[in-house]
MIVEX-266222 format. One line per 2 residues: number of its first residue (from 1); for each residue x, y, z of C-alpha. Coordinates in steps of 0.2 Angstrom, whole numbers. Layout:
BEGIN
NUM = X:Y:Z  ... .
end
This chain:
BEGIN
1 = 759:149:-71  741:154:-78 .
3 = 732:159:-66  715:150:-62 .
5 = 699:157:-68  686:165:-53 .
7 = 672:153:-52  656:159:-60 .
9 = 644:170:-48  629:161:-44 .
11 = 612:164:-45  600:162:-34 .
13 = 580:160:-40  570:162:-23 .
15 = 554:155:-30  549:139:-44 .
17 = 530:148:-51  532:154:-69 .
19 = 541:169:-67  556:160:-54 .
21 = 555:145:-68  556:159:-83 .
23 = 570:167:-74  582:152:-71 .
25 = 578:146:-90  584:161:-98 .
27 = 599:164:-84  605:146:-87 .
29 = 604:148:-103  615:161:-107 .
31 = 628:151:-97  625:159:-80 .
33 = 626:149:-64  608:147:-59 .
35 = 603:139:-41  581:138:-38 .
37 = 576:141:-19  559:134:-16 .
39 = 553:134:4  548:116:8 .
41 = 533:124:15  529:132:0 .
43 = 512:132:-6  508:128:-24 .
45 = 511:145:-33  496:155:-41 .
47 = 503:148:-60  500:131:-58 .
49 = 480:138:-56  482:148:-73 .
51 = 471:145:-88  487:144:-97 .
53 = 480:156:-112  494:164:-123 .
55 = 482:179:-127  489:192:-130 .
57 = 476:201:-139  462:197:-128 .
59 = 470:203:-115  471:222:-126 .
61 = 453:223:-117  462:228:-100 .
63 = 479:228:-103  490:241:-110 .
65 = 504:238:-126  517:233:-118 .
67 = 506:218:-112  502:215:-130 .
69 = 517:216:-138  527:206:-123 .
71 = 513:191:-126  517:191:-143 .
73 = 534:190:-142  529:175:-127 .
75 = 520:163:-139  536:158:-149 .
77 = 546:157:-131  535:143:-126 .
79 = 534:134:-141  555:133:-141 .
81 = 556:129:-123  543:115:-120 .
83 = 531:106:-131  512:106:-131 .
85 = 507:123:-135  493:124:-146 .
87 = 491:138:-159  471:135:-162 .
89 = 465:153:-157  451:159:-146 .
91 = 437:160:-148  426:174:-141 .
93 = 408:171:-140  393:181:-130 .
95 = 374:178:-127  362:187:-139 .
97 = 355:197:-125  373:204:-120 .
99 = 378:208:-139  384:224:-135 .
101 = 397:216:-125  403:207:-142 .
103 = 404:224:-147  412:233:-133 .
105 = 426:220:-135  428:221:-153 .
107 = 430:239:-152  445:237:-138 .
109 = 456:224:-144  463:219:-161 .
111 = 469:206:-170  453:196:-174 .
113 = 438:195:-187  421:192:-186 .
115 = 418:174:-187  402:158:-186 .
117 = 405:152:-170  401:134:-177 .
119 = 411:134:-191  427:137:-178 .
121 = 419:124:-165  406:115:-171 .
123 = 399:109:-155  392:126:-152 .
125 = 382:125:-164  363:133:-164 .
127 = 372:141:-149  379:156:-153 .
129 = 375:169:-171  393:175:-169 .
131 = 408:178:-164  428:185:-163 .
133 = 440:175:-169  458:178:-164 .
135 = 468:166:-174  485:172:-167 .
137 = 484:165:-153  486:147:-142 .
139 = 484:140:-127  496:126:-115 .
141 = 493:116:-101  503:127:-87 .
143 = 507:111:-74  514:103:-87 .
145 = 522:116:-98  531:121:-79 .
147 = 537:105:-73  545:103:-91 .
149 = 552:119:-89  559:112:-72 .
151 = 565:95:-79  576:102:-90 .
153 = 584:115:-79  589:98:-68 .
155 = 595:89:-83  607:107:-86 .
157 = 614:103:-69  603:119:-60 .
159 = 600:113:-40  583:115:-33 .
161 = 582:117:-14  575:124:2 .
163 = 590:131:9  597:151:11 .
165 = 601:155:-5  620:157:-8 .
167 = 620:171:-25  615:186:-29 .
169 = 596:187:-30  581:187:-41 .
171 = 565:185:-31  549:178:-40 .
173 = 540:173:-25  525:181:-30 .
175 = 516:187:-13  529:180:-4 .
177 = 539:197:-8  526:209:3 .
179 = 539:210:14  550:220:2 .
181 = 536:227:-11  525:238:0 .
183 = 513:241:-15  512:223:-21 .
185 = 491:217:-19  483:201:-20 .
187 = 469:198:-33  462:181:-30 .
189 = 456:170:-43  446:153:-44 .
191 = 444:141:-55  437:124:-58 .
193 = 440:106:-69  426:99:-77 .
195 = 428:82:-85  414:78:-98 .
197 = 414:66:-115  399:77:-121 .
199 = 407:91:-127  421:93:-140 .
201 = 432:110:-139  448:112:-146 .
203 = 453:131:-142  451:143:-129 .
205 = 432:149:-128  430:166:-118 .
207 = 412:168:-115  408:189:-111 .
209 = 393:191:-98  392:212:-88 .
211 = 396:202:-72  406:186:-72 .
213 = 416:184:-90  423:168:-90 .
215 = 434:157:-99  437:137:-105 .
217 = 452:130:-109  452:111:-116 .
219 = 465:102:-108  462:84:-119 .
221 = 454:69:-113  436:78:-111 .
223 = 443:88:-97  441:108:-96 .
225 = 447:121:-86  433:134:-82 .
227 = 441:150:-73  444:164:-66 .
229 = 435:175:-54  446:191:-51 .
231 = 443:197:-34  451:211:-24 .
233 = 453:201:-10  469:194:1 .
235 = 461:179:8  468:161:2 .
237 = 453:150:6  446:138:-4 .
239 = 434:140:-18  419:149:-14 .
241 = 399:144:-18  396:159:-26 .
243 = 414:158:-37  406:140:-41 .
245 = 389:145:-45  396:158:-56 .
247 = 406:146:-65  397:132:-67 .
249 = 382:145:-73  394:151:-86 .
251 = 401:134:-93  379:129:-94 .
253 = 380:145:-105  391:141:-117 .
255 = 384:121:-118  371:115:-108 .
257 = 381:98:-108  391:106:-93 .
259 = 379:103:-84  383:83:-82 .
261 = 402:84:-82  411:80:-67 .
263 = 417:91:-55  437:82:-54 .
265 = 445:97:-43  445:116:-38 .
267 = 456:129:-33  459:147:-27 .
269 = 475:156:-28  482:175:-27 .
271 = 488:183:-39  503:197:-37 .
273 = 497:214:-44  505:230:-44 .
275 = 495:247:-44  495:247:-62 .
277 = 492:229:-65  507:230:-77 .
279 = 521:214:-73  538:222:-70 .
281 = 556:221:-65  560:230:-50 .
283 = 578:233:-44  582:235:-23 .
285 = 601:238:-22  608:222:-28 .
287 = 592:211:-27  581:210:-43 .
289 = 560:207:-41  550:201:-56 .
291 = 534:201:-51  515:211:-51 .
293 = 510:197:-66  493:198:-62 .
295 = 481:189:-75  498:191:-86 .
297 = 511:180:-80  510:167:-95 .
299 = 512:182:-106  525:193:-97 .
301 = 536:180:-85  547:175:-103 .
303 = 551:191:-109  556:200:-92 .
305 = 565:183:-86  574:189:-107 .
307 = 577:206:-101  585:203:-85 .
309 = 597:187:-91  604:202:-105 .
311 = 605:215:-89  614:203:-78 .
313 = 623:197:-92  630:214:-97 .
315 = 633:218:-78  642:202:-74 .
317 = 654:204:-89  660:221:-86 .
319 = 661:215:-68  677:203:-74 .
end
């Protein structure tokens, strides 16, 4: 008589923010037993605050090549795992009195041309004399673009709960893993949503100022996103007046018809970071970490959740 075959080792995902959800979509599907461990307790993770920007080559300003050449690879991933993501650009834009800061970003990213900011958006017209353009790029809607990474991991048969986890591990829980990543910091961000029938966007606009940069994202329906602060701080309170002020100041900038939208909601969250700022896989005996996404997790959470699935792959073959 045959014998049976070992039941496959499970996985257990301790966290359900963009890199835990990343991680259980490429582990599921390269057939691997996937399990989700969420605390019931959990507070919303940092992701569902993101801007939800695929921008790889904005990011160049800070970030180094591997960040680029990972968001690249990032935009196809989320265009075949969940729908809505909108290849439109961004649009980079900057006051004429902080010009040199067109400049300064020019010289340290690629991927763009010199462009008339109304003839990409036409509601910023008489607003700005011009512009970079990087046509490579999109944007989504993180909320929904997660939850439809969740929903289909359910419809594959993956169990979300808040139990002990019962597999081998990969932890995503973002700051929840200090108690294992002694160099792990919090860099918090802010953001608001602005509702407004007034003003008509339909990419990405990263307005550059020497103190608070900022960044719009239309999320349809005349609503926008206007974010993100990036403070070197660990405390998880809400939204602060000068974070708003800032904000708000900056969205005026870019169209004085900011000023009459609605304020619908705000938030502040943490983001993980490593010393480097650089998102990566970390290996502790048998337990896997991807984490340290910093302002990169959009980017960076698909192809590391790639590269792992293949490791573990590799590993859990030879194993049998």
């Amino acid at each position: 008589m045959t014998a049976p075959c070992p039941a496959p080792e499970l996985i257990s995902v301790l966290g359900a923010g963009v890199s835990g959800l990343c991680a259980a979509t490429a582990l599921s599907g390269r057939g691997l037993a996937v399990e989700v461990v969420v605390p019931g307790d959990a507070a919303p993770p940092a992701s569902h605050l993101a801007g939800g920007m695929l921008a790889p080559f904005c990011e160049g300003e800070v970030a180094p090549d591997t960040v680029i050449r990972g968001g690249q690879r990032a935009l196809d991933w989320w265009a075949r795992h969940v729908p809505g993501v909108e290849r439109r650009g961004t649009l980079v834009i900057a006051p004429p009195r902080d010009a040199s800061e067109l400049d300064r970003f020019a010289r340290a990213t690629r991927g763009h041309r010199l462009a008339d900011p109304s003839q990409i958006e036409p509601a910023l017209e008489g607003r700005f004399s011009r512009a970079l353009f990087f046509a490579d790029e999109a944007h989504l809607d993180p909320r929904k673009a997660l939850a439809h990474l969740r929903d289909r991991l359910v419809a594959r048969g993956v169990a979300f709960h808040d139990g002990p986890p019962r597999g081998r591990i990969v932890d995503c829980r973002g700051m929840g893993a200090r108690d294992r990543l002694g160099d792990l910091r919090a860099v918090r961000g802010e953001m608001l949503e602005l509702h407004t029938g007034e003003v008509a966007l339909s990419r990405p606009v990263r307005l550059l100022h020497p103190r608070f940069p900022c960044y719009i994202v239309p999320r349809g329906k005349g609503r926008f996103m206007v974010g993100a602060t990036m403070v070197e701080s660990a405390h998880a309170g809400g939204v602060t007046a000068r974070a708003t002020m800032e904000l708000l100041s900056a969205a005026y900038t870019v169209h004085p018809a900011f000023a009459e939208a609605e304020v619908t909601a705000s938030g502040a969250g943490l983001r993980p970071a490593f010393p480097d700022n650089v998102p990566a896989i970390r290996r502790e005996d048998d337990r896997f970490h991807i984490n340290g996404m910093y302002r990169h997790g959009f980017l960076m959470a698909p192809v590391l959740s790639e590269t792992l699935a293949h490791t573990l792959t590799q590993e859990m073959t030879h194993a049998h």
